[in-house]
Structure formats: C-alpha cells, structure tokens
DOSEMAR-25667 format. One line per field, with one value per residue (C-alpha): residue number from 1; x, y, z. Coordinates in nm, 4 decimals, m for minus. Layout:
N
k = NUM / ... .
c1 = X / ... .
c2 = Y / ... .
c3 = Z / ... .
***
This chain:
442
k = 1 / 2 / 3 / 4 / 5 / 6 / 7 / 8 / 9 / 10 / 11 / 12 / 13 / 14 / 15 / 16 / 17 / 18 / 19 / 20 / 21 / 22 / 23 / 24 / 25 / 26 / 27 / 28 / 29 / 30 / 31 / 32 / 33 / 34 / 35 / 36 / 37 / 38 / 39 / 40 / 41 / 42 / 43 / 44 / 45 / 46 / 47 / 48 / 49 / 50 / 51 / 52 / 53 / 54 / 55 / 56 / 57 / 58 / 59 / 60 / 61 / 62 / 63 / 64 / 65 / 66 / 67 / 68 / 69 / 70 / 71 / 72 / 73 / 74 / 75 / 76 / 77 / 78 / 79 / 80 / 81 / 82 / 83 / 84 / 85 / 86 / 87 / 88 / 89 / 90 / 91 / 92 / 93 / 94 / 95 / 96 / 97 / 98 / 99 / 100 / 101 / 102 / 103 / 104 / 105 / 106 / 107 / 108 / 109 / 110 / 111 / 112 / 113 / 114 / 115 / 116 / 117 / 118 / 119 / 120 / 121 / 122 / 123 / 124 / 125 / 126 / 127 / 128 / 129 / 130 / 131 / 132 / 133 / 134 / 135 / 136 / 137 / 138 / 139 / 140 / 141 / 142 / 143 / 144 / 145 / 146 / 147 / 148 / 149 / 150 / 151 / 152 / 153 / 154 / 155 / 156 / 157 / 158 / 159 / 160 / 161 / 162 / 163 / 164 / 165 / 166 / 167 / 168 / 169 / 170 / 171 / 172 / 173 / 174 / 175 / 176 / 177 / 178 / 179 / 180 / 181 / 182 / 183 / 184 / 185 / 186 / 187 / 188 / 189 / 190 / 191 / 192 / 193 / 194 / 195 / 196 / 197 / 198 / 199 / 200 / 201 / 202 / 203 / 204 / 205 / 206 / 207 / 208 / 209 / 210 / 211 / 212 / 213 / 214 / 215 / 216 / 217 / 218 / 219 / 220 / 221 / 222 / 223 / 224 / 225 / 226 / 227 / 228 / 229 / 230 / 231 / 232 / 233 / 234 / 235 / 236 / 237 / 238 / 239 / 240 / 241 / 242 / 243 / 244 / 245 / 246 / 247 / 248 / 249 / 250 / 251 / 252 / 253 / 254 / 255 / 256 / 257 / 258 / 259 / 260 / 261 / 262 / 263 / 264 / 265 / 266 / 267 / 268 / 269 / 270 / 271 / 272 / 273 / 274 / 275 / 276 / 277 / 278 / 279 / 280 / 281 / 282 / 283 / 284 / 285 / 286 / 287 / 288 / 289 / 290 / 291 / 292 / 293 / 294 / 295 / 296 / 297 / 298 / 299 / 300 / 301 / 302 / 303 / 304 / 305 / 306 / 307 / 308 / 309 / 310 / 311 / 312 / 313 / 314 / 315 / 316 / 317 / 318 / 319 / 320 / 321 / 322 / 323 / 324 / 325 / 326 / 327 / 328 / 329 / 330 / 331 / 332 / 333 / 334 / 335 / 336 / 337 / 338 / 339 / 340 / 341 / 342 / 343 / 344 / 345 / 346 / 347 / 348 / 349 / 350 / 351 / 352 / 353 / 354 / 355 / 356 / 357 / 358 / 359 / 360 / 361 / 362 / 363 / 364 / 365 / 366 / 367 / 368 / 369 / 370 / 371 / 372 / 373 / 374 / 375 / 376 / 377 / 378 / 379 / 380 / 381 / 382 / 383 / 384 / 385 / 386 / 387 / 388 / 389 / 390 / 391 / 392 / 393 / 394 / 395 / 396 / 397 / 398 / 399 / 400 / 401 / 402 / 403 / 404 / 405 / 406 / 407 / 408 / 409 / 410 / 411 / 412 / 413 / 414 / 415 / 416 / 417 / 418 / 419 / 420 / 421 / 422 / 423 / 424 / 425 / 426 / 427 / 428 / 429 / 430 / 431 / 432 / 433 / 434 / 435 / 436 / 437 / 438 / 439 / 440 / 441 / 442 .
c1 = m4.3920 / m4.1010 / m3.7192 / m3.8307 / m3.9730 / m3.6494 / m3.8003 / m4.0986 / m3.9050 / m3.6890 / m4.0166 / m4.1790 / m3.9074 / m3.8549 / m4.2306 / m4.1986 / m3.8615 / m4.0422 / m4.3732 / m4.5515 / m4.9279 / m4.9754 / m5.1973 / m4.9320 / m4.7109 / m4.9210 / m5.0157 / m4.6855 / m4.6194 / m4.9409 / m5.0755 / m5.3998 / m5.3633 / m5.5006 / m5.1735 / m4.9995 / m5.2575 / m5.1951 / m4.8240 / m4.7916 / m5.0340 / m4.9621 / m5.1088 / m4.9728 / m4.8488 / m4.8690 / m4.5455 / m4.4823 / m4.4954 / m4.1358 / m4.3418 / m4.4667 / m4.1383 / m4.0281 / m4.2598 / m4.1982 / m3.8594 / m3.8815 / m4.1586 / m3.9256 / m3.6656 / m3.3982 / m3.2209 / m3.4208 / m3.1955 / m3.2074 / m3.4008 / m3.2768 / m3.0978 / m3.3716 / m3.5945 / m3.4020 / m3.6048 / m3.8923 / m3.8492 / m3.8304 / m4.1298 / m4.2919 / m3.9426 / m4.0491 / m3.8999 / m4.2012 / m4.1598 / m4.4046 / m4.1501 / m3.7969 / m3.8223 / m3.8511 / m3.6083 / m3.3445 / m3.3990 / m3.3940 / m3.0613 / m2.9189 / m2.9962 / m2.8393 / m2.5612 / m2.6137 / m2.4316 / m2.3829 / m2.7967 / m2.8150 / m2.5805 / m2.7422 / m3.0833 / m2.9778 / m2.7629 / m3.0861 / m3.2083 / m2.9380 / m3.0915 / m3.4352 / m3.5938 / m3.3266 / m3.5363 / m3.8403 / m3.6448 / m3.4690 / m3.7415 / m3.8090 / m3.4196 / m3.3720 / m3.6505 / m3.5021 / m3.1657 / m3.3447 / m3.5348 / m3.2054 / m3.0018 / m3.3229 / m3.2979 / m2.9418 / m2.6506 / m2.4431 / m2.3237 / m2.6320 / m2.7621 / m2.4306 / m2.4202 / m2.8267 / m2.7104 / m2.3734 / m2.6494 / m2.8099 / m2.5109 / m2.4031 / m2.7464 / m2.9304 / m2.9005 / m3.0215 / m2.7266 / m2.9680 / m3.1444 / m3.2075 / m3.1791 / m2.8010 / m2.7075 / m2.8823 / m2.6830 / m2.3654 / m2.4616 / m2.5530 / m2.1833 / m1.9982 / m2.1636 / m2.0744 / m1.7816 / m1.5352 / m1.2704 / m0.9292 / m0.7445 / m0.8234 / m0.7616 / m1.0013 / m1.1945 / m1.1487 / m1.2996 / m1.6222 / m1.6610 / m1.5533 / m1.8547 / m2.0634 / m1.9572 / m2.0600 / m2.3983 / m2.5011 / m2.7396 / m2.9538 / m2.9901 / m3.2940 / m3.2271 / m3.2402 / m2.9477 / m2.7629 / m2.6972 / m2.5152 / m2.3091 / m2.2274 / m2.0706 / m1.8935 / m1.7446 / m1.6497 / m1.4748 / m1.2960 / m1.1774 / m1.0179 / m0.8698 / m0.6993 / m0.6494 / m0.7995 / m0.9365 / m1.0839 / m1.4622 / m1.5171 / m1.6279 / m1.8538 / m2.0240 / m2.0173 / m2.2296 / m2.4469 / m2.4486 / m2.5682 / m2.8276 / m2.9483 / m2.9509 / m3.1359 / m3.4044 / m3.5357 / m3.5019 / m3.5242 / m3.3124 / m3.3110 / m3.5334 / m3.7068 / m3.7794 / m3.9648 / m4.2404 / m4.3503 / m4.1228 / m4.0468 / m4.1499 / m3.8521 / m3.9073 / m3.5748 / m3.5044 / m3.2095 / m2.9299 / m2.8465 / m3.1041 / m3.1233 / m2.9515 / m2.6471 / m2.6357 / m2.7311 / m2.4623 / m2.1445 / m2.2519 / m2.1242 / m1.8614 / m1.7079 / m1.7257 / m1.5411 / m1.2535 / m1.1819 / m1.1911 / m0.9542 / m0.7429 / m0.7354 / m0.6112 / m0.9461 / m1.0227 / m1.3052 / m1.5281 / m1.4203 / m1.5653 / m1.8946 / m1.9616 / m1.9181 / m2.2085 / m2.4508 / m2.3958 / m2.3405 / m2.7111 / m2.9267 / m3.1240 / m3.4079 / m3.3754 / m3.3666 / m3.6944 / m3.7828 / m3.5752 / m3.2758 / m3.0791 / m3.1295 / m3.0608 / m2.7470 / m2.6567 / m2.6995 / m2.4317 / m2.2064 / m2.2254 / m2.1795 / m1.8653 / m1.7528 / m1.8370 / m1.6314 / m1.2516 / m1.2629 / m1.3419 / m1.0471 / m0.8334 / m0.9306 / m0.7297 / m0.4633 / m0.3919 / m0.3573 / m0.0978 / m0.2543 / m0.0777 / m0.2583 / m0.5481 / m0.3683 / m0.4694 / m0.7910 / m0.7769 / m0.5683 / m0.8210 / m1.0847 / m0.9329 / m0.8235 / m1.2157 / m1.2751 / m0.9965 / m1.2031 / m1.0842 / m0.7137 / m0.5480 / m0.7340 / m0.6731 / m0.2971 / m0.3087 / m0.4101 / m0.1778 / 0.1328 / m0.0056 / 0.0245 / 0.3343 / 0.5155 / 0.3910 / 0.4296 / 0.7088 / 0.5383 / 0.7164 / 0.4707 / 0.7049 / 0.5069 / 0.1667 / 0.2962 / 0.3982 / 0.0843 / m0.0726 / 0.1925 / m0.0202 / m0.3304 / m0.2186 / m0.0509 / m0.3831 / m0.5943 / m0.6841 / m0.8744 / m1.0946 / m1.4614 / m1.5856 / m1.3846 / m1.6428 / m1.4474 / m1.4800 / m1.1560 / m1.0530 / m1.0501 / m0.8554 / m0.5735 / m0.5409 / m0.5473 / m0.3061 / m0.0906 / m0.1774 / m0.0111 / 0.2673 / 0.3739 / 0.2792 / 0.5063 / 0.8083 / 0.8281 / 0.7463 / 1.0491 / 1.3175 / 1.1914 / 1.2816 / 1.6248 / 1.5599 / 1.6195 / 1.6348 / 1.2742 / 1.1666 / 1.3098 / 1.1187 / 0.7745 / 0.7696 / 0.9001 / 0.6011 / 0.3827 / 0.4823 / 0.4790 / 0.1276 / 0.0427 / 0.1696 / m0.0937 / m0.3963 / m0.2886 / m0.3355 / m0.0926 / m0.2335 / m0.0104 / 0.2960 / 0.2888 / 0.3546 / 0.6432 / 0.8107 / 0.7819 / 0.9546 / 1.2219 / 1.2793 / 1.2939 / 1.5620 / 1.7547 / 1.7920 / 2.1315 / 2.0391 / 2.1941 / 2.4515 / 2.3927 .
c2 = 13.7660 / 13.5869 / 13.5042 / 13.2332 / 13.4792 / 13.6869 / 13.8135 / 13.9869 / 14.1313 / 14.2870 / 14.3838 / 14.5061 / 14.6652 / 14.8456 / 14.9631 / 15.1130 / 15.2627 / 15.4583 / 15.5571 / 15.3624 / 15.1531 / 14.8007 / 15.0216 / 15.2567 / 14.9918 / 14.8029 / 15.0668 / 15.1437 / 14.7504 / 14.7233 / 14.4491 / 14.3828 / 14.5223 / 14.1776 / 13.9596 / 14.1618 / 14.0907 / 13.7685 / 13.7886 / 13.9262 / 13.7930 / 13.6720 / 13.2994 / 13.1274 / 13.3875 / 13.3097 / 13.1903 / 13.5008 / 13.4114 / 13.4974 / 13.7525 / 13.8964 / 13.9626 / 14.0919 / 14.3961 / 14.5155 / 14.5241 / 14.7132 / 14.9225 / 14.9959 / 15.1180 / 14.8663 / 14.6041 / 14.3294 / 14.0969 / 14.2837 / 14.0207 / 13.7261 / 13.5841 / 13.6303 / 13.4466 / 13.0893 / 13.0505 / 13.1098 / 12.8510 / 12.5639 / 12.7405 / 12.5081 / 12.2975 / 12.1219 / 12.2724 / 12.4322 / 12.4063 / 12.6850 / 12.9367 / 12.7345 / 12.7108 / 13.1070 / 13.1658 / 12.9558 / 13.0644 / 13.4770 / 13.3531 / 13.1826 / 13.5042 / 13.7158 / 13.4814 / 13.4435 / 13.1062 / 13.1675 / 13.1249 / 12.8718 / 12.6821 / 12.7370 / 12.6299 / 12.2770 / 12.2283 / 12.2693 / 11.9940 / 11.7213 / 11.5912 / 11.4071 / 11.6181 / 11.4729 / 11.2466 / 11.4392 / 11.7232 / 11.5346 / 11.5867 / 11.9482 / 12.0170 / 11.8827 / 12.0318 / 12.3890 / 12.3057 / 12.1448 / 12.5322 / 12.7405 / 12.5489 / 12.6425 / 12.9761 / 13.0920 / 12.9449 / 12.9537 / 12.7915 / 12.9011 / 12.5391 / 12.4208 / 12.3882 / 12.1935 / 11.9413 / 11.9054 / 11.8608 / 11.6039 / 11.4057 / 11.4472 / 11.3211 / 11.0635 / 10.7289 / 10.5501 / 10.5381 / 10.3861 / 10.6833 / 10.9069 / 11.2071 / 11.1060 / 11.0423 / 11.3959 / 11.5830 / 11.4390 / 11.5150 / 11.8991 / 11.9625 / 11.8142 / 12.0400 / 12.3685 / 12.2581 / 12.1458 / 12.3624 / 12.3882 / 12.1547 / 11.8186 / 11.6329 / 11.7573 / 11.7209 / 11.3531 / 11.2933 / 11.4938 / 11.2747 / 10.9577 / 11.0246 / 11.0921 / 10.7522 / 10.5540 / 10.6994 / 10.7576 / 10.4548 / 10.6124 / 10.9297 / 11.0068 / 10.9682 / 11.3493 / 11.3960 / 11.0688 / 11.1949 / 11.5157 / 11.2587 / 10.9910 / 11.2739 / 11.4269 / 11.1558 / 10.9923 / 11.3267 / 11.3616 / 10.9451 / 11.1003 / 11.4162 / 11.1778 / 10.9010 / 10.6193 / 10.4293 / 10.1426 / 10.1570 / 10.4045 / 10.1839 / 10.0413 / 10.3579 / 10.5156 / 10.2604 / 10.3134 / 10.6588 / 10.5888 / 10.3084 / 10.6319 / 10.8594 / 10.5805 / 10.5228 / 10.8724 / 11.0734 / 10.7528 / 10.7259 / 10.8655 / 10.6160 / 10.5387 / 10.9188 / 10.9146 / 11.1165 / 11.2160 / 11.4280 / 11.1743 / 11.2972 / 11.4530 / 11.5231 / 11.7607 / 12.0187 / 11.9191 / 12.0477 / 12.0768 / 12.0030 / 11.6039 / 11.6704 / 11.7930 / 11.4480 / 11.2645 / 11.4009 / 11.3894 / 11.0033 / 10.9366 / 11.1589 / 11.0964 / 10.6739 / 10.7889 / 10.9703 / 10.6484 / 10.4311 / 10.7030 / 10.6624 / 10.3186 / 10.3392 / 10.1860 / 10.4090 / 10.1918 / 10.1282 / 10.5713 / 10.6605 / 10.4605 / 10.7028 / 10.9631 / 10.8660 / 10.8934 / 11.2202 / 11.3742 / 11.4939 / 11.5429 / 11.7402 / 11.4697 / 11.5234 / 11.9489 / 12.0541 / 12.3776 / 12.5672 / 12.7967 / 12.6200 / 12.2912 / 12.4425 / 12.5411 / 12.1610 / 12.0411 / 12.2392 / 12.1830 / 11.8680 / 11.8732 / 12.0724 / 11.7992 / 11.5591 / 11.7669 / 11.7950 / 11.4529 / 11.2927 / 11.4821 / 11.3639 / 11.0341 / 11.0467 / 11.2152 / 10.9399 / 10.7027 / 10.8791 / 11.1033 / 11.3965 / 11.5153 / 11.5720 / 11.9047 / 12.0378 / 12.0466 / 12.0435 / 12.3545 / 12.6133 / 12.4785 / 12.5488 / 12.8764 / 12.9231 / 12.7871 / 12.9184 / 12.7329 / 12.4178 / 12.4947 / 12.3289 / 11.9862 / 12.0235 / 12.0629 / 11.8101 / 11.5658 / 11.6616 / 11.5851 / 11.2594 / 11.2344 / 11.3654 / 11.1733 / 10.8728 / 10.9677 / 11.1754 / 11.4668 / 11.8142 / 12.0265 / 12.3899 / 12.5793 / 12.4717 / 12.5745 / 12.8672 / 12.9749 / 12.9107 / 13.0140 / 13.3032 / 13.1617 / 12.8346 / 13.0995 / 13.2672 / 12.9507 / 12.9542 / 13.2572 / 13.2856 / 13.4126 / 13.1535 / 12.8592 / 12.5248 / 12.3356 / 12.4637 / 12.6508 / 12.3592 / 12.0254 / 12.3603 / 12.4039 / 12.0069 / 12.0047 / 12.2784 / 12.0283 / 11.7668 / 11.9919 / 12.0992 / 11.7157 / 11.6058 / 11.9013 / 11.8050 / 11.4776 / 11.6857 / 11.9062 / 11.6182 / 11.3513 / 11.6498 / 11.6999 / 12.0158 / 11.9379 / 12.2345 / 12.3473 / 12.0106 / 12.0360 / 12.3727 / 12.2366 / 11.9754 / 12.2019 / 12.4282 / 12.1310 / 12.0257 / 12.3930 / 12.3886 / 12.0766 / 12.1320 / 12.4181 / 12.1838 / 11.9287 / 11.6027 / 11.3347 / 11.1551 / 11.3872 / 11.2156 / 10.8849 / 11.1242 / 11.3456 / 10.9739 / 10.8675 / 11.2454 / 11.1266 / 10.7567 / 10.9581 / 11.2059 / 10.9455 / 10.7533 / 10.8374 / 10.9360 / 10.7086 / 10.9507 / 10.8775 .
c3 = 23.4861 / 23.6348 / 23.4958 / 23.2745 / 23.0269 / 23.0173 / 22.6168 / 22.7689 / 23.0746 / 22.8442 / 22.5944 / 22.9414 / 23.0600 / 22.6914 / 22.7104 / 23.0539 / 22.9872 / 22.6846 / 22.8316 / 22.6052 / 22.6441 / 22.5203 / 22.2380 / 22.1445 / 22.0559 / 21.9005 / 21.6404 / 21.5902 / 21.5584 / 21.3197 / 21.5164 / 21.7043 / 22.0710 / 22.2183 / 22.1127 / 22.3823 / 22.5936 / 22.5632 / 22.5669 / 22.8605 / 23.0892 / 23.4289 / 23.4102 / 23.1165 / 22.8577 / 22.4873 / 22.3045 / 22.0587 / 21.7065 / 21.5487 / 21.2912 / 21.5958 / 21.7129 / 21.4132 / 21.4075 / 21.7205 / 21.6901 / 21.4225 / 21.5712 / 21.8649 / 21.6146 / 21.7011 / 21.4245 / 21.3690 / 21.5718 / 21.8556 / 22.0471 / 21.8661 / 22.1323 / 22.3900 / 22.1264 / 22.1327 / 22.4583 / 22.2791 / 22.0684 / 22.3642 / 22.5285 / 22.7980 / 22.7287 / 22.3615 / 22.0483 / 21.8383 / 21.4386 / 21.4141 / 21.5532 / 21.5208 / 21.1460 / 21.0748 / 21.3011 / 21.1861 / 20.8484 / 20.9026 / 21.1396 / 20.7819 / 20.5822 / 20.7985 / 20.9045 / 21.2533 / 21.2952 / 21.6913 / 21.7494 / 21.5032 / 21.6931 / 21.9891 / 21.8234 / 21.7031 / 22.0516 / 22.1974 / 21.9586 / 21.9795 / 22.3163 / 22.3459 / 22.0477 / 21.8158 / 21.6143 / 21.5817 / 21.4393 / 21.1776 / 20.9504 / 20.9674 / 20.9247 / 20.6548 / 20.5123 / 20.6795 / 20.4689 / 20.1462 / 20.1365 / 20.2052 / 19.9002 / 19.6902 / 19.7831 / 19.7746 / 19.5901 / 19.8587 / 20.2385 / 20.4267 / 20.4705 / 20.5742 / 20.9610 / 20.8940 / 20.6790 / 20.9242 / 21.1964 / 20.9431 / 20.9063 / 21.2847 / 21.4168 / 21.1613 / 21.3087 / 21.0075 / 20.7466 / 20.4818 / 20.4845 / 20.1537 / 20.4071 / 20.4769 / 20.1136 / 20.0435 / 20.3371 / 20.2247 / 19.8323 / 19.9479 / 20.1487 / 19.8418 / 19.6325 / 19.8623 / 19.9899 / 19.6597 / 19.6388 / 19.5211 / 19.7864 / 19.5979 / 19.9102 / 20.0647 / 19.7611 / 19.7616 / 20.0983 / 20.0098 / 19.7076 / 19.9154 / 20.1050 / 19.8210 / 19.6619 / 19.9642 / 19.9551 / 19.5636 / 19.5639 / 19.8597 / 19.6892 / 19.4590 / 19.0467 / 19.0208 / 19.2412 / 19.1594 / 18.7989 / 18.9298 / 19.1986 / 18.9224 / 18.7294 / 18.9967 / 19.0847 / 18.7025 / 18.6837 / 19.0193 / 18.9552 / 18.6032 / 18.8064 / 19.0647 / 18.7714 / 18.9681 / 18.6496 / 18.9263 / 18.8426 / 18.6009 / 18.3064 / 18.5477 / 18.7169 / 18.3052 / 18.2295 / 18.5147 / 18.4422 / 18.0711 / 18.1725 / 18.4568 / 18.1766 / 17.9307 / 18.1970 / 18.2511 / 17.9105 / 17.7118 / 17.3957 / 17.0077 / 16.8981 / 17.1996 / 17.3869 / 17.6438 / 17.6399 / 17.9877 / 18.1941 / 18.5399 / 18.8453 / 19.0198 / 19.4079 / 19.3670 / 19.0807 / 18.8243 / 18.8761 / 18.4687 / 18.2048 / 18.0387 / 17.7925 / 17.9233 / 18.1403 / 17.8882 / 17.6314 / 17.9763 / 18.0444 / 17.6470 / 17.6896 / 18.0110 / 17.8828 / 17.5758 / 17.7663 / 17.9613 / 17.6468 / 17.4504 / 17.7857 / 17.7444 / 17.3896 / 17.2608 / 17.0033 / 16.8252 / 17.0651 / 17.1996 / 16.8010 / 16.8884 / 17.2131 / 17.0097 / 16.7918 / 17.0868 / 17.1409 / 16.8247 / 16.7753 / 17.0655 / 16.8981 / 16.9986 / 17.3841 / 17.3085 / 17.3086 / 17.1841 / 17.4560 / 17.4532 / 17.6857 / 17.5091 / 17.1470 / 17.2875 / 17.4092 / 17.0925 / 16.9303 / 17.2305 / 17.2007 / 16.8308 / 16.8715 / 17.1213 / 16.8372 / 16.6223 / 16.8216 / 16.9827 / 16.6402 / 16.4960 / 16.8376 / 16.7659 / 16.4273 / 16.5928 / 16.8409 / 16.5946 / 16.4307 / 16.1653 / 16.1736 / 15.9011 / 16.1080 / 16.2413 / 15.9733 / 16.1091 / 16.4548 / 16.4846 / 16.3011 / 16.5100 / 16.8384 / 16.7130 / 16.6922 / 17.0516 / 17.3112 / 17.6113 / 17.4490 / 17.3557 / 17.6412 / 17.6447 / 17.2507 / 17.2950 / 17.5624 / 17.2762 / 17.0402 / 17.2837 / 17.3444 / 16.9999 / 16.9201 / 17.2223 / 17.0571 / 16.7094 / 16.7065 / 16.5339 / 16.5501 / 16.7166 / 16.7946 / 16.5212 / 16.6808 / 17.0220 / 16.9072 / 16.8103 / 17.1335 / 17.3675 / 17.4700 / 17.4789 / 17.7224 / 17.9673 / 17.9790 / 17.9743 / 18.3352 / 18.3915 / 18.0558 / 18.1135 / 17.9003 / 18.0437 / 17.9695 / 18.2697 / 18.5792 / 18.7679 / 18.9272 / 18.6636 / 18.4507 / 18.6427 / 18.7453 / 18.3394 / 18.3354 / 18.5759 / 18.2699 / 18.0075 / 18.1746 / 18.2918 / 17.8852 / 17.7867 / 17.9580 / 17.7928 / 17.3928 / 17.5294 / 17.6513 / 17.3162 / 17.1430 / 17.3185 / 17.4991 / 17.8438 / 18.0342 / 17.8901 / 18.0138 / 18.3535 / 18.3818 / 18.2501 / 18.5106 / 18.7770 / 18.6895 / 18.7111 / 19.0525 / 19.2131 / 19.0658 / 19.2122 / 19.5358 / 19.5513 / 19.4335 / 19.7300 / 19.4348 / 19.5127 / 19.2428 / 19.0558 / 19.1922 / 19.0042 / 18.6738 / 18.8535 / 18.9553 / 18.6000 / 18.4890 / 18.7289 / 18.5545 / 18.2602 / 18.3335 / 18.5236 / 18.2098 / 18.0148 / 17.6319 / 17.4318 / 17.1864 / 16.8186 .
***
C-alpha cells in the first residue's frame, strides 16, 4: 500500500486505529470478507465499488460522505475515468449537494476523457431532471454546453433547453438570454421538447413585445402540434414514440398553439381571422381521452373559448358585451387582470366609462399577484400587472384624471424596474408623448 491509494490508507489506518479484522468489518459492513481482500492487497488492489464504500462508511459509524473526497481518486483509478463508479458518485454528490466534488469530478474530465464522457453526462443530468424538480443537474448540463464540440448536436439543444427551464426567473433580462439560446437551438431538439421551447419562447416574444416571428413560429407550433396528436377529424391514433417524457399533456399544447396565434392576431387588430383560432380550440374533447387531467383541459379551454370570444366583441366596440364579460370574471379571479386588461383596450379606443367596473375589482387586481390558483405563472403575472398599470394610466388621463394617471404609470415603472424588461420602455416613452401633449380646453 503506497500514497497513491490515499482511500485505503485512511480505511487501513481506520481499521487499525479500532482494533478491528478485515472479518469484523465486514460483518458489520454486510459484505463478503474477500472484497477486502481484494481491496487491500499489495499487488494490484481492486478499485472499490462506490456501494462498497457506502457500507462501510456507514458500518464505521461516520456520515456517508466521510470518504467522498478520498473517493474522486477512485474514480480515475489506474488514471481512466470508470462509468461504473463515476456515475453513482456524481449522482449521491447531486442529492446531497456536494457541488465542490462534483466540480472536481468533471475537472478531472475536461482533459483527454472529454469526449468519451459526453455521453454518460448527459445521461447523468437527463436522470437527475427526471428525478427531482429542481437545479441538481445544473453544473452537468453547464459541463454539456462548456465541452460539446459539435453545435449540431441534439445533446446541445437539450442542455441549453434543460438550464432555461431551471434557470427563468424574475430578472427578464436574464430571461431573454436563456431563451435566446433556446431559439438558436429549437430545431436540434427532439419534437417532445420542441413543443415546450416553441411555447416558451411565443410567450417570452409577447412578454418583451417583439412581434418579429411569432406568426411564423405559431404556425410551426400548430403544424408540430397537427403532426403528432393529429387533428378533430383526423386523430391520430397511435401515441408517437417520445424518447423524453412531456412536459404537459397534448392537449394542453395543442389547445396554447391556437391560443397563443390568436393573441397575436387580436394584437394585430385582426379580429376575423383571431375568432377562427378560437374555433380550434373550443372542444378538445377529441384529443382528452378518458383521463382526469385531460377532462379538465377541455373545460379550460372552453372557458378560454368563452372570455376571449366575449373580448373579441369588446374590441370592436360592443360595450354591451360587459354585460357578460364582467359576471364571468367575477366567477374566475385567475383571469380578472388579463380581463380588465381587455376592457381598457377597449375603453381607450371606445371611450367607454369603465369606473363602476373598476370599482368592483379594485380589490381583487391589488391582490392579483399572489392567488393560489393563478393559471399564469408568477412571472408573465406581474409583467401583466406592468400591462395593466401602463393601460390604466391612459383610461385615467382620456378620462381627465391626471394625477391618478401619473401614479399608475409610476407604479408601472417601479414595477418594471424590478422585472429588469426594457421592452417595457417603448410604452413608458409613449406615457411621456402623452403627458407632454397640452389638452386642448373645450
């Protein structure tokens, strides 16, 4: 035994310090007494399996990282990385959160073992993001990104997919490079994943109103959504074979794809062609199934059917759609602010007198951000709170309330100073046109 086995000097040195045989330990260990025979013998020792090392740790009464450090030579033993012991490692190290041997572990693999490792890391990350709904997979995937050399590769476009998807938060610029990234590689990533990335970034384009594209990448997303689950008349009838689990079931991609091509067309002011997306997703009851989850799609969706329909007739100056629309987002608090969202649009270009519907939502809106049962996540609901706030200030100065406009849009930009969305800043230097321009006296 010399120093380049410092693990079983420190196991040997543990055994002697206690007074205890190779047997003793390993009934305590529960293992046979010949693996520490061949552990610790003189002429080529065996490499001890990470399992192994496990159990006597725990035999010995100490944590069960005790040794981990010791064991990152283990892994390179005889100087070329071994799967069969790197990959449990790496993956107790993610449970637990040891990020400084993890570090160490994929250092060691940046050199001359960097290609042959690609493979198995990814694999290492693709099990971790699996397994827990959380960052654990985040410094493989970094090491994915860092190291592949081939920038074609589905491995790449799946790396940069998986960090989006851990890393969004609530600074939108940073926000914008992860989906950056994710644009530039959507067409290497498998279907599966491409539907979650098509929608991420549709929405993130309407969050930072960058209208460039999205017709283009809805209608991808729709012809996506066509080609695996089929259509109302056509179904398809065999599940396609998907190498990674869905993120959300057909039907709620299927259902966004219509949706998210009807928001840009209402944004557009094309309402016709808006009221025929609607159509498509009105009854999915065809792409349901039998299960819970997809029951509950269908009257989602429905009730989507249901409010933009009515905002449809708002925005073309029906006011007697209110009639309507209010009760039902009385019934529905998760949709009350993109609701009164629409009916500002409305009234700013319609001149309708909204202060009694305000009123009745005043506490609701103030609360709007932190409901249990929010539909949008917290994010897109405060860069819509943003929305409301900047749409409110113009209700309050058309109406000749200035100083309730001037605080709306001061609320907005404190609020979007916080997000970090300078896309924001093209409204706030249209509020400033606006209050720059005398009012004519009548």
């Amino acid at each position: 035994m010399n120093s380049l086995f410092p693990l079983r000097l420190a196991l040997q040195q543990e055994i002697k310090d206690r007074n205890l045989t190779f047997s003793d330990l390993a009934k305590r260990a529960g293992l046979n007494r010949s693996v520490f025979s061949l552990i610790f013998r003189k002429k080529e020792p065996k490499p001890i399996a990470f399992q192994y090392l496990t159990k006597i740790t725990l035999a010995l009464g100490y944590p069960e990282d005790h040794y981990f450090e010791l064991y990152i030579d283990e892994c390179f033993y005889g100087g070329k990385p071994n799967r069969s012991r790197i990959e449990p490692f790496l993956i107790r190290c993610a449970e637990q959160n040891k990020q400084s041997y993890i570090r160490k572990v994929l250092f060691h693999l940046s050199s001359e073992h960097r290609e042959r490792s690609l493979a198995f890391i990814f694999e290492i990350a693709e099990r971790l993001v699996q397994s827990y709904d959380d960052k654990r997979s985040t410094p493989f995937f970094q090491w994915i990104i860092d190291h592949e050399t081939d920038l074609t590769s589905e491995r790449l476009a799946v790396a940069h997919f998986r960090m989006f998807r851990m890393h969004k938060g609530t600074d939108e610029e940073s926000n914008s490079k992860l989906i950056e990234k994710v644009f530039s590689v959507k067409d290497q990533l498998p279907d599966e994943l491409k539907l979650t990335a098509l929608l991420a970034i549709i929405n993130a384009k309407h969050i930072y109103e960058d209208t460039k594209d999205i017709l283009p990448m809805c209608e991808e997303f729709i012809h996506l959504c066509i080609r695996l689950f089929g259509t109302s008349d056509r179904p398809r009838l065999f599940k396609f074979n998907a190498a990674y689990p869905l993120i959300h079931p057909p039907i709620y991609y299927y259902g966004q794809s219509h949706l998210l091509k009807e928001a840009h067309l209402t944004d557009k002011g094309d309402f016709e062609e808006a009221a025929l997306c609607q159509q498509k997703y009105k009854d999915l009851s065809w792409l349901a199934g039998s299960s819970e989850i997809g029951i509950f799609y269908v009257r989602r969706f429905n009730l989507y059917y249901r409010f933009n329909e009515i905002s449809l007739r708002l925005l073309q100056g029906q006011e007697e759609a209110l009639t309507e629309y209010v009760p039902l987002l009385i019934d529905h608090p998760p949709e009350i602010l993109p609701g009164i969202i629409t009916m500002l649009d409305a009234a700013c270009s319609f001149q309708f007198n909204l202060d009694d519907v305000l009123d009745i939502f005043k506490a609701p809106l103030h609360n709007y951000m932190s409901l249990n049962d929010n539909a949008y996540n917290m994010n897109f609901s405060r860069n819509r709170y943003v929305l409301f706030l900047q749409k409110l200030s113009v209700y309050q100065y058309n109406r000749g309330r200035y100083e309730e406009s001037l605080q709306a849009a001061m609320q907005s930009w404190e609020l979007s100073q916080e997000l970090n969305n300078h896309s924001h800043l093209r409204m706030f230097a249209s509020l400033a046109v606006m209050y720059n321009t005398p009012v004519e006296e009548t």
